[in-house]
TORMARKE-576039 format. One record per residue: chain; x, y, z of N, C-alpha, C in turn; residue in three letters. Coordinates in nm, 4 decimals, padded with zeros to 6 digits. Layout:
// TORMARKE-576039
unit|n.u|n.v|n.w|ca.u|ca.v|ca.w|c.u|c.v|c.w|code
A|X|Y|Z|X|Y|Z|X|Y|Z|ALA .
...
// end
This chain:
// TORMARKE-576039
unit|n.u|n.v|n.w|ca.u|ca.v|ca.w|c.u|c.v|c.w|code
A|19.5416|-03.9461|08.3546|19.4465|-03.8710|08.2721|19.4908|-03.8750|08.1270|UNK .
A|19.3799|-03.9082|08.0421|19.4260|-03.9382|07.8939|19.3183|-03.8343|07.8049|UNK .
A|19.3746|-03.7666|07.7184|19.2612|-03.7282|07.6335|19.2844|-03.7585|07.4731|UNK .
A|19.2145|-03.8721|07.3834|19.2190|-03.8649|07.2773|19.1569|-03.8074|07.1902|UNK .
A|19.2629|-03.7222|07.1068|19.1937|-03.6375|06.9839|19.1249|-03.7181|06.8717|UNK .
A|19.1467|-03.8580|06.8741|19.0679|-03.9376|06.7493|18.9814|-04.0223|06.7933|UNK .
A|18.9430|-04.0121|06.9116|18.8194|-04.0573|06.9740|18.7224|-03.9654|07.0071|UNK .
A|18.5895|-04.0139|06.9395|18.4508|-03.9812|07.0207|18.4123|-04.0307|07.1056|UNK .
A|18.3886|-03.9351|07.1839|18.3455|-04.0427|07.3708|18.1720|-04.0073|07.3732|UNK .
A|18.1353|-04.0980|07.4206|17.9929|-04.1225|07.4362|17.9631|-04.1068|07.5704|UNK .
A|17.8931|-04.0215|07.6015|17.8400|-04.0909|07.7236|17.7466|-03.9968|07.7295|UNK .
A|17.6528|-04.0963|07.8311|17.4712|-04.0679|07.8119|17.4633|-04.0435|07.6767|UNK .
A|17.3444|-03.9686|07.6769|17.3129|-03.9045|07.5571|17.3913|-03.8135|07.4852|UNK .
A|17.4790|-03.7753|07.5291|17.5770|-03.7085|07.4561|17.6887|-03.7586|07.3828|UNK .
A|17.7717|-03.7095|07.2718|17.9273|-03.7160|07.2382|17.9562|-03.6224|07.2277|UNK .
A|18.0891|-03.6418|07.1961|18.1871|-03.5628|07.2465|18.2989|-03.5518|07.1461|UNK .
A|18.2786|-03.4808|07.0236|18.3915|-03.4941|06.8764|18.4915|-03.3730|06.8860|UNK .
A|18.6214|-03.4299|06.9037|18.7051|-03.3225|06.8986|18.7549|-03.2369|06.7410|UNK .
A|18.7443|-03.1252|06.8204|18.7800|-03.0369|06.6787|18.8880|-03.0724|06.5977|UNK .
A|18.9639|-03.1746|06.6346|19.0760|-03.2846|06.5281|19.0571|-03.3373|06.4204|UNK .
A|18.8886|-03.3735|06.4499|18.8304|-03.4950|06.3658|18.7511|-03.4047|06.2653|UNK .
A|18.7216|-03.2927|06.2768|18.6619|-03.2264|06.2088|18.7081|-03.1579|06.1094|UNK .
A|18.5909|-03.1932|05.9597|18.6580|-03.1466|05.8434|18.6284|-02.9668|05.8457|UNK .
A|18.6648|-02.9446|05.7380|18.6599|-02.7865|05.7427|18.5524|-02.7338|05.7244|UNK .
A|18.4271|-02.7704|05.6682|18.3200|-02.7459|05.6672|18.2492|-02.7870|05.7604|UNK .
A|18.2381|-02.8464|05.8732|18.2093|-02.8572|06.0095|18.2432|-02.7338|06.0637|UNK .
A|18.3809|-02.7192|06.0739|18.4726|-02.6229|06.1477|18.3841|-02.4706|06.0821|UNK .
A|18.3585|-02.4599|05.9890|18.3040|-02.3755|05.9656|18.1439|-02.3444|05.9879|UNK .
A|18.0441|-02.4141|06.0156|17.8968|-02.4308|06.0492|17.9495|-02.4179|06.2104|UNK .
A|18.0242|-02.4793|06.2489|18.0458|-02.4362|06.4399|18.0376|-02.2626|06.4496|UNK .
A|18.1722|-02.2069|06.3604|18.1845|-02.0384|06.3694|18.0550|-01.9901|06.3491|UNK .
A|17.9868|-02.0225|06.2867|17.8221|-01.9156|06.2362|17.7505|-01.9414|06.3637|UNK .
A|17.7652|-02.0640|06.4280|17.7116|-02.0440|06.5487|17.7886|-01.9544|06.6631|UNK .
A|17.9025|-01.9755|06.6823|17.9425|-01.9074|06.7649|17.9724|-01.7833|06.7052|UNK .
A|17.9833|-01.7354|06.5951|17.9333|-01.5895|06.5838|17.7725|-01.5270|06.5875|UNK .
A|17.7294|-01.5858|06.6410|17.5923|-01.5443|06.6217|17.5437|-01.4453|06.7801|UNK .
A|17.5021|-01.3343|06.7118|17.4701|-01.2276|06.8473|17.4330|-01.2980|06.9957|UNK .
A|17.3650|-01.3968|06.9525|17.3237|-01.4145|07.0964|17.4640|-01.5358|07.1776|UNK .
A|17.5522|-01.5465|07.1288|17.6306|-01.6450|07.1405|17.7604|-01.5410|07.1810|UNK .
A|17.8017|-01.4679|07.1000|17.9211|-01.3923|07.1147|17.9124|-01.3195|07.1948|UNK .
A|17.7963|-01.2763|07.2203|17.7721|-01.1475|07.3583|17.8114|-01.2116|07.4747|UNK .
A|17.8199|-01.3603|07.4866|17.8570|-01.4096|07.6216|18.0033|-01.4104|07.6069|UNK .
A|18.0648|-01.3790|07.5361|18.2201|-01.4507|07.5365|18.3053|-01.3217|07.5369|UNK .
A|18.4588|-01.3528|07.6197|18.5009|-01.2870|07.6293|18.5544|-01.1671|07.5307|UNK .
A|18.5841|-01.2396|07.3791|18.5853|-01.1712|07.2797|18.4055|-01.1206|07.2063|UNK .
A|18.3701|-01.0629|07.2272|18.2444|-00.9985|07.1872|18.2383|-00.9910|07.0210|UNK .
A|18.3814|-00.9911|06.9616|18.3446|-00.9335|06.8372|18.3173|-01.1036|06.7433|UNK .
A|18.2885|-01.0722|06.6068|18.3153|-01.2026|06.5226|18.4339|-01.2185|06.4952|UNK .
A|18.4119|-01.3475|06.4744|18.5697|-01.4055|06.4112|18.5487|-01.4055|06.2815|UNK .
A|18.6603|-01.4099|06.2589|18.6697|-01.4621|06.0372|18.7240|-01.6128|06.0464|UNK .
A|18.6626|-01.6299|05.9148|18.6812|-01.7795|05.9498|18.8150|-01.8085|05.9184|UNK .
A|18.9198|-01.7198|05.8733|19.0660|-01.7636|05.8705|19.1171|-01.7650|05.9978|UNK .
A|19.0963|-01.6788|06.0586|19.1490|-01.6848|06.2244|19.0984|-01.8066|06.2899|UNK .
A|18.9568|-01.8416|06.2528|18.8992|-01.9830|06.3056|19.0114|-02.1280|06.2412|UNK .
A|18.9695|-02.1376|06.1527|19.0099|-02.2002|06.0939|19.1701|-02.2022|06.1529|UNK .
A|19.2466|-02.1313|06.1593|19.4002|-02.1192|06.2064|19.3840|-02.1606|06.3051|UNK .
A|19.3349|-02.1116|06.3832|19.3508|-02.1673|06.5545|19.3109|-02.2783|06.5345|UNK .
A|19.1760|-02.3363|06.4797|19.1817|-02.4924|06.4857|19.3016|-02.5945|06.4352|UNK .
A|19.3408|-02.5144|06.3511|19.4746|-02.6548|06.2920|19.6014|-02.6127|06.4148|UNK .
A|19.5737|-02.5054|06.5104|19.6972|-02.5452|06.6253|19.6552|-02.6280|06.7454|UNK .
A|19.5365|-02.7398|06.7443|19.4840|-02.7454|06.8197|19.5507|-02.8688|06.7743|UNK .
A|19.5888|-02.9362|06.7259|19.6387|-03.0793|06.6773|19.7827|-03.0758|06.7748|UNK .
A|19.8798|-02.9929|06.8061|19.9837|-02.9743|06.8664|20.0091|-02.9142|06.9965|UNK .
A|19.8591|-02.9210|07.0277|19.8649|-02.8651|07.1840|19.8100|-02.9527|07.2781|UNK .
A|19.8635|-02.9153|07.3790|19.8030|-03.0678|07.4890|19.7860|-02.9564|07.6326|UNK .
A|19.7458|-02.8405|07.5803|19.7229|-02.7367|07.7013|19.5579|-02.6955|07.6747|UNK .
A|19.5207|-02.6897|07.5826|19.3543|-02.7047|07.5361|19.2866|-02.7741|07.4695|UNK .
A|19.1914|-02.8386|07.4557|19.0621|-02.8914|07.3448|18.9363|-02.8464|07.3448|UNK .
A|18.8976|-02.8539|07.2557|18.7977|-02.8421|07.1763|18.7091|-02.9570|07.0768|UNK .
A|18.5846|-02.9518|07.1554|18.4822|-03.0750|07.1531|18.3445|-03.0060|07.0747|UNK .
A|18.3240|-03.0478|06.9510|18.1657|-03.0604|06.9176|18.1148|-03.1578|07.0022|UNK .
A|17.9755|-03.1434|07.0658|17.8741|-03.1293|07.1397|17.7635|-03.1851|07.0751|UNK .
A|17.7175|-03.3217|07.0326|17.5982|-03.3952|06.9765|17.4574|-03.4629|07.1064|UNK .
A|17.3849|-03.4492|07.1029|17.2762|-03.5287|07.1946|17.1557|-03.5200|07.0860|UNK .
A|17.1726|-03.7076|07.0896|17.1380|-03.8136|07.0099|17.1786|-03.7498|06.8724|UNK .
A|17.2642|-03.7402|06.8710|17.3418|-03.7266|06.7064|17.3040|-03.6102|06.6582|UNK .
A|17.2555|-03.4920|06.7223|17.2092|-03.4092|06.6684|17.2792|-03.2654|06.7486|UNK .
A|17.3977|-03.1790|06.6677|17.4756|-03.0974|06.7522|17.4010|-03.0054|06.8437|UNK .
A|17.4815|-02.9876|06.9462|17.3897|-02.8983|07.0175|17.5087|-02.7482|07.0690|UNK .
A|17.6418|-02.8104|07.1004|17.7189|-02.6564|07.1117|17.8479|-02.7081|07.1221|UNK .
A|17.8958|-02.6254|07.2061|18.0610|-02.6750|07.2478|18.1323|-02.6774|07.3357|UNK .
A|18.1913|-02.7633|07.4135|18.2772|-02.7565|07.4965|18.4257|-02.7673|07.4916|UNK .
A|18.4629|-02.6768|07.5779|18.6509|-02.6691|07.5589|18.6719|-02.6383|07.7223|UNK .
A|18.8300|-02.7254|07.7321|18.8537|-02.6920|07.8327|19.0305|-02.6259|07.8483|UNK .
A|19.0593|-02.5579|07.8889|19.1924|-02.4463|07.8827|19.2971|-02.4496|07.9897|UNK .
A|19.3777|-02.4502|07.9623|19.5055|-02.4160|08.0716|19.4768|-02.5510|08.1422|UNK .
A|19.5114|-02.6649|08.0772|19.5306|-02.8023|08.1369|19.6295|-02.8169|08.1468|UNK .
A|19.6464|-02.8533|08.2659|19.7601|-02.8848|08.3437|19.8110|-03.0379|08.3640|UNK .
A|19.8640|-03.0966|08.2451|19.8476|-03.2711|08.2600|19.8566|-03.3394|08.4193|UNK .
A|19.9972|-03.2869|08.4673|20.1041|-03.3114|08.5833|20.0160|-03.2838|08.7022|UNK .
A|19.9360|-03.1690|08.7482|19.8397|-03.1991|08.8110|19.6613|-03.2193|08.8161|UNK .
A|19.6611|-03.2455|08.6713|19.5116|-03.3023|08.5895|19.3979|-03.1829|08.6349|UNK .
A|19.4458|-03.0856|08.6259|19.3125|-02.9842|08.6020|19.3270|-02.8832|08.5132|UNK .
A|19.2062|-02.8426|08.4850|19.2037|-02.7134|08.3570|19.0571|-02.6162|08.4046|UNK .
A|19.0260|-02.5634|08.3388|18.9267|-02.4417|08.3326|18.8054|-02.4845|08.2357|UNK .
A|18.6979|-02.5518|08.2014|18.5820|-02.5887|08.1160|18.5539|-02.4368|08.0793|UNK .
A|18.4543|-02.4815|07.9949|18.3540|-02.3778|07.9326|18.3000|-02.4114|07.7829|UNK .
A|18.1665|-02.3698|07.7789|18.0959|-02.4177|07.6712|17.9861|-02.2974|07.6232|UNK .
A|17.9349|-02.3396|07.5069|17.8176|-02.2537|07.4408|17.7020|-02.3571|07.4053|UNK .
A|17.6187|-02.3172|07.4065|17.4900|-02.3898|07.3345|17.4949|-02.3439|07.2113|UNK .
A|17.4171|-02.4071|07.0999|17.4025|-02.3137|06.9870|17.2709|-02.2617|06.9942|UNK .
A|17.2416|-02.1536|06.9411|17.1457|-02.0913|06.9161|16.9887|-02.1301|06.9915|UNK .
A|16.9870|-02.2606|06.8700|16.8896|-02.3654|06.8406|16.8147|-02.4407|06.9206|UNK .
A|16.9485|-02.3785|07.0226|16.9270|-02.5083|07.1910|16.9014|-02.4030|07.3162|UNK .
A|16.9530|-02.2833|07.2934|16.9209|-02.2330|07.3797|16.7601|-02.1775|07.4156|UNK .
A|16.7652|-02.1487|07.6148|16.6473|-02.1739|07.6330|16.5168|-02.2147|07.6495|UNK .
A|16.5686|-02.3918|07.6132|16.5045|-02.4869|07.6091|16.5547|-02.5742|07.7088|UNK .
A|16.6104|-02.4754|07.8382|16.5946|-02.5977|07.8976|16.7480|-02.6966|07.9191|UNK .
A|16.8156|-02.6766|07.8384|16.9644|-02.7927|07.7859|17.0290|-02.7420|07.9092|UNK .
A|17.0694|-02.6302|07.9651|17.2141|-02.6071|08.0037|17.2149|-02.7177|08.1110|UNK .
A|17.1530|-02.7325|08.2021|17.1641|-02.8095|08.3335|17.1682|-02.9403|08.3355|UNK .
A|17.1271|-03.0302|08.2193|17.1749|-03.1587|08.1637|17.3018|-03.1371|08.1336|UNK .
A|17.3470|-03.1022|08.0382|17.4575|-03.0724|08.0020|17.5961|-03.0134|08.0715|UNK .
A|17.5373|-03.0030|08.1671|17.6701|-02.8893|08.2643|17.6528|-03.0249|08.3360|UNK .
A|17.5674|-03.1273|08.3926|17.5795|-03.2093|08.4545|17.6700|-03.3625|08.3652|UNK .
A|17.6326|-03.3415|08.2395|17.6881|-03.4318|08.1687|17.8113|-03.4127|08.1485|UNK .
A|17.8674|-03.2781|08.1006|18.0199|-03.2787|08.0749|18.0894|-03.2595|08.1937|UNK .
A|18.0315|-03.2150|08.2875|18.1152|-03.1953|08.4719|18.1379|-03.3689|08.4952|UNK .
A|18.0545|-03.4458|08.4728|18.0360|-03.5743|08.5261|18.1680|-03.6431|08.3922|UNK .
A|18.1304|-03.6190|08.2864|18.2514|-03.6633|08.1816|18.3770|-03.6357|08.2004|UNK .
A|18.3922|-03.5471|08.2410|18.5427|-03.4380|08.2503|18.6156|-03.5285|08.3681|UNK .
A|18.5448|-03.5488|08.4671|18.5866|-03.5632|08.6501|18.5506|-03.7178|08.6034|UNK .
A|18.5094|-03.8293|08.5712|18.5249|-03.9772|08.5486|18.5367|-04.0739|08.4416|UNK .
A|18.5432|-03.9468|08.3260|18.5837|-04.0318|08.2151|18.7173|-04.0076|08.1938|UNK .
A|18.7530|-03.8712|08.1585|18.8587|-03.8273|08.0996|18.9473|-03.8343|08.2254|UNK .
A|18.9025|-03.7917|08.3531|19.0270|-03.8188|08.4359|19.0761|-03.6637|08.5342|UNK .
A|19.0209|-03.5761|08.4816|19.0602|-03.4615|08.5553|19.0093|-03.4715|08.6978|UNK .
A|19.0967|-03.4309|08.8160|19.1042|-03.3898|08.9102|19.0586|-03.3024|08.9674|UNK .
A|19.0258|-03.1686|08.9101|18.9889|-03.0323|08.9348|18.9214|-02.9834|08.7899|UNK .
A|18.8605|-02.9233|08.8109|18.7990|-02.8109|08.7510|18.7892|-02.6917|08.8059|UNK .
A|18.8569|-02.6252|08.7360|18.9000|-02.4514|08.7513|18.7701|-02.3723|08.7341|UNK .
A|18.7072|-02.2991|08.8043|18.6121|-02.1999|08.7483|18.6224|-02.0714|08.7756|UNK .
A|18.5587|-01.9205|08.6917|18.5894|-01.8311|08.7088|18.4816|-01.7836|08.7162|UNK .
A|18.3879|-01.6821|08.7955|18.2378|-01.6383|08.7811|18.2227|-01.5415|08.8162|UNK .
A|18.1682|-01.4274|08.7938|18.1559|-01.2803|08.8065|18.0328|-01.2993|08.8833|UNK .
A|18.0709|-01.1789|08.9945|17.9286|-01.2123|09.1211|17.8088|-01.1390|09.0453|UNK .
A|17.8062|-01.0865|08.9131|17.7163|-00.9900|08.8864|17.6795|-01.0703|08.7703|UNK .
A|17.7192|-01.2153|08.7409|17.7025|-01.3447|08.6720|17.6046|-01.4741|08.7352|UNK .
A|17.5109|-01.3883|08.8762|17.4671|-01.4999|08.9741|17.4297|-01.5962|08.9081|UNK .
A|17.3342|-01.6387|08.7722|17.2825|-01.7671|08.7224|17.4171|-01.8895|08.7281|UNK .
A|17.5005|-01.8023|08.6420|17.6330|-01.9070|08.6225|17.7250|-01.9367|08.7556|UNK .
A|17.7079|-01.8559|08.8536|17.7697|-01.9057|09.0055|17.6895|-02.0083|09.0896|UNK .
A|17.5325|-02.0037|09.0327|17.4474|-02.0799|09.1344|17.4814|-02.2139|09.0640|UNK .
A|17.4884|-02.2356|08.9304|17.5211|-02.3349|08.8514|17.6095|-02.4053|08.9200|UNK .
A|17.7317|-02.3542|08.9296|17.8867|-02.3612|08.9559|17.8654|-02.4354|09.1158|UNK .
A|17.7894|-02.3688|09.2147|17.7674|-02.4104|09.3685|17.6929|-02.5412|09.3132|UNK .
A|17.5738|-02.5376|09.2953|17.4984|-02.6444|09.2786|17.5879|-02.7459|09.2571|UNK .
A|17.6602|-02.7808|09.1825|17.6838|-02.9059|09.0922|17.8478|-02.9365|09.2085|UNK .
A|17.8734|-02.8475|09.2614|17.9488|-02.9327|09.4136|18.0806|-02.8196|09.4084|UNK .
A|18.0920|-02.7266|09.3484|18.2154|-02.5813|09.3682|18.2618|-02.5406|09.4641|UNK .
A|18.3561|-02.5307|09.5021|18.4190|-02.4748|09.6223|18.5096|-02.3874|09.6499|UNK .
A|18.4906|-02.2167|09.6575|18.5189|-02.1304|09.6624|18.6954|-02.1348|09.6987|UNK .
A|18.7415|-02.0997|09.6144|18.8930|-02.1088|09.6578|18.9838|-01.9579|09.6796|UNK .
A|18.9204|-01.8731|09.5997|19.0031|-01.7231|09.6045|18.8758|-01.6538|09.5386|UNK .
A|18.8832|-01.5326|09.5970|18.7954|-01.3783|09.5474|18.9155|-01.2929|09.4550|UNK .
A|18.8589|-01.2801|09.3452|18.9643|-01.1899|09.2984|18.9096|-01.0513|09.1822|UNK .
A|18.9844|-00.9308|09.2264|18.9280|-00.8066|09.1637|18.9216|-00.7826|09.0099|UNK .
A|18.9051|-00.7890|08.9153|18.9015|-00.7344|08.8135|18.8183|-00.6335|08.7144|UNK .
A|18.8786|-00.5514|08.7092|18.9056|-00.3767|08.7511|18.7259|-00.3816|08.7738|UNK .
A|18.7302|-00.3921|08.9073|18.6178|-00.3258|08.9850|18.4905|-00.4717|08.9594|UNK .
A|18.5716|-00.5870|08.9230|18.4119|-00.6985|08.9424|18.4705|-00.7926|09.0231|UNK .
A|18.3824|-00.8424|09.1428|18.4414|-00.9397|09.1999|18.4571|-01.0668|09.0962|UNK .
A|18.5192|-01.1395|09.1141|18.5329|-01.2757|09.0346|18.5453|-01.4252|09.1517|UNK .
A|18.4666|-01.4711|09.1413|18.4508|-01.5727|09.2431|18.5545|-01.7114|09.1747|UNK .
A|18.6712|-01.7369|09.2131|18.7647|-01.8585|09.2003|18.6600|-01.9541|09.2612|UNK .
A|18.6936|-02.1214|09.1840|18.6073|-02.2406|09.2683|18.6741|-02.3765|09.1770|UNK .
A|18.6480|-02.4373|09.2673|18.7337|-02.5715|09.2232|18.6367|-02.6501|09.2394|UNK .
A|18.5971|-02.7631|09.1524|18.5179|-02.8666|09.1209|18.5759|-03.0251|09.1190|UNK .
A|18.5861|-03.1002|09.2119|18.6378|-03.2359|09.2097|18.5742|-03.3499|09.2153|UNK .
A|18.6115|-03.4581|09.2026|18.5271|-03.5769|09.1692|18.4797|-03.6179|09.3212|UNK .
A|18.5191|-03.5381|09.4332|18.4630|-03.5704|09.5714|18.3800|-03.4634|09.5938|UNK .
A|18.3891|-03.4019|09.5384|18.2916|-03.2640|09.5613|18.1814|-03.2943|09.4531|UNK .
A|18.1859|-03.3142|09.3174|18.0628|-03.3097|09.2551|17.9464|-03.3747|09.2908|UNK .
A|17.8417|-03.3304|09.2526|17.7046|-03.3017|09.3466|17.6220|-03.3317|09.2069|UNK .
A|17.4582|-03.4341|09.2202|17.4251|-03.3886|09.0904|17.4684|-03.4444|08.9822|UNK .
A|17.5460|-03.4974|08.9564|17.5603|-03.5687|08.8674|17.5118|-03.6611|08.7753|UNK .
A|17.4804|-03.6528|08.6347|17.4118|-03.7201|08.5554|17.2781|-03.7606|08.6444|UNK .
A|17.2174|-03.6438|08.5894|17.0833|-03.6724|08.6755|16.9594|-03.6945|08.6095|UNK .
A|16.8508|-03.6509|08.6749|16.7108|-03.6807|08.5731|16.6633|-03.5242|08.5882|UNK .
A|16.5261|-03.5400|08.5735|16.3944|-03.3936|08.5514|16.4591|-03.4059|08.7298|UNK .
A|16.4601|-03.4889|08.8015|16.4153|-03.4256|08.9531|16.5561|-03.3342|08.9922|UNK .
A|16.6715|-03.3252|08.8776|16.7597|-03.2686|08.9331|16.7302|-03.1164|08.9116|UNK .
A|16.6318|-03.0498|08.8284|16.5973|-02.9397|08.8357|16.4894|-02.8819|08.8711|UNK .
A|16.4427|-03.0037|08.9447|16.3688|-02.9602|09.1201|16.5007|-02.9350|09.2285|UNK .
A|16.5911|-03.0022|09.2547|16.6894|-02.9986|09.3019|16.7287|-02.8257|09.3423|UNK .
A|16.7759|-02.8192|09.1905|16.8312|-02.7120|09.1622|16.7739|-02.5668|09.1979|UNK .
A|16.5957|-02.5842|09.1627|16.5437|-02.4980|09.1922|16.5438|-02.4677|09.3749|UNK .
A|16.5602|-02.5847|09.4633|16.5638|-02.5763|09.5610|16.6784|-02.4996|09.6022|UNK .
A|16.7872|-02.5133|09.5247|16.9332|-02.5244|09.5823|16.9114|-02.3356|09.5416|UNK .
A|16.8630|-02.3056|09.4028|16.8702|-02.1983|09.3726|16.7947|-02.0116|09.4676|UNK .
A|16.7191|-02.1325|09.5622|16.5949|-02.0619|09.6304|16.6874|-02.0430|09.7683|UNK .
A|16.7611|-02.1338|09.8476|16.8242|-02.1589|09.9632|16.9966|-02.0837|09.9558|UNK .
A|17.0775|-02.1003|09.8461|17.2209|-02.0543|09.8439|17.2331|-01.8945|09.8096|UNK .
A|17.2605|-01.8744|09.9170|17.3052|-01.6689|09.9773|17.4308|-01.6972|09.9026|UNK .
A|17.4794|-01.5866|09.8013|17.6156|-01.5656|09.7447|17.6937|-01.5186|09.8811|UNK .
A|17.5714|-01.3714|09.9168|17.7069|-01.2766|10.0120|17.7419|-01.3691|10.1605|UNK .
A|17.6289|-01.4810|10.1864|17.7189|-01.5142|10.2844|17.8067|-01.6444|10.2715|UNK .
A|17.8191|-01.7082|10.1551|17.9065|-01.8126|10.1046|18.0663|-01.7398|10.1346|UNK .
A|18.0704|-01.5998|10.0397|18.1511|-01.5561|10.0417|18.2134|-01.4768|10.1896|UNK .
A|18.1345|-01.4408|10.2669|18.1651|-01.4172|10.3766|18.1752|-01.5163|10.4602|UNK .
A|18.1516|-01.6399|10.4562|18.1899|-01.7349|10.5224|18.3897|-01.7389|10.4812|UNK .
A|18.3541|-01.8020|10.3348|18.5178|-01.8081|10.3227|18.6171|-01.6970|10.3385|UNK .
A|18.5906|-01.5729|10.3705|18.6744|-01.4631|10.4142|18.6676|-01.4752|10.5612|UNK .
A|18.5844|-01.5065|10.6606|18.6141|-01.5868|10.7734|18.6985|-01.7020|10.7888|UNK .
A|18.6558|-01.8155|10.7201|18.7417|-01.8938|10.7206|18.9446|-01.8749|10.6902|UNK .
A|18.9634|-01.7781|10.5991|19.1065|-01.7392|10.5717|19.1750|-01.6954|10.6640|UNK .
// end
């Protein structure tokens, strides 16, 4: 598994520019998006950033080989971001996660895109696993997570929300770089997959 910070990777309609390559005024048009209400309310930190704290954390991103951070273009035109965390070179998995910007949301993008960078992550770049974390009271983003080929690995409490553990592999992914019929697919998959008895299956199974 290789990841270069001075390469843009292409694939499909998308690239893929790491926050390396990016000058500071980039780095800065990314923060206004991801400070933007409808953007920050999803993230674990809720509040805004300043752009010195932005800006800082991006220049430690040149010396770390435990996270990256990717601007997000389809057909040359940005659309959000993906990063993936707690990579583990030695056994090639980490944790994804991304934002749309603003601009894009609700139109439709996430399910291309979750199919494009799941499919990038697991045969371009080389990872093995994909780590996921999903709050059962998060169902859109768990049906996502099942759909695209997830496999429940641990239930875990945090203070009082279940959190559904799931691992994503290049034998498991499902869906992949697909067309319009994959969100017929989806809608099928979304109409047919019971959370409580997925999860009660794998508490049987243990």
């Amino acid at each position: 598994m290789t990841i270069d910070k001075k390469r843009i990777y292409h694939f499909g309609r998308y690239s893929y520019v790491n926050f390396c390559m990016l000058n500071q005024e980039q780095l800065t048009e990314i923060l206004k998006k991801r400070n933007h209400p409808d953007i920050r309310k999803c993230m674990n930190n809720t509040e805004p950033i300043s752009l010195d704290d932005h800006l800082n954390f991006c220049s430690t991103l040149f010396n770390r080989d435990d996270k990256y951070y990717w601007l997000i273009t389809k057909d040359e035109n940005p659309v959000g971001v993906l990063n993936i965390i707690d990579v583990d070179h030695q056994k090639e998995i980490g944790e994804p996660g991304f934002y749309l910007f603003p601009e894009v949301m609700g139109r439709g993008e996430s399910i291309f895109f979750l199919s494009n960078y799941k499919t990038f992550l697991l045969q371009v770049i080389g990872f093995k696993g994909l780590i996921g974390h999903n709050y059962y009271d998060n169902m859109p983003a768990l049906v996502f997570t099942m759909f695209f080929g997830g496999v429940i690995t641990d239930l875990e409490d945090h203070d009082g929300r279940l959190s559904i553990k799931t691992i994503l592999t290049p034998e498991t992914l499902q869906n992949g770089e697909g067309t319009k019929k994959m969100v017929l697919n989806y809608a099928k998959f979304a109409r047919s997959w019971n959370a409580d008895e997925a999860i009660k299956d794998f508490r049987n199974a243990k």
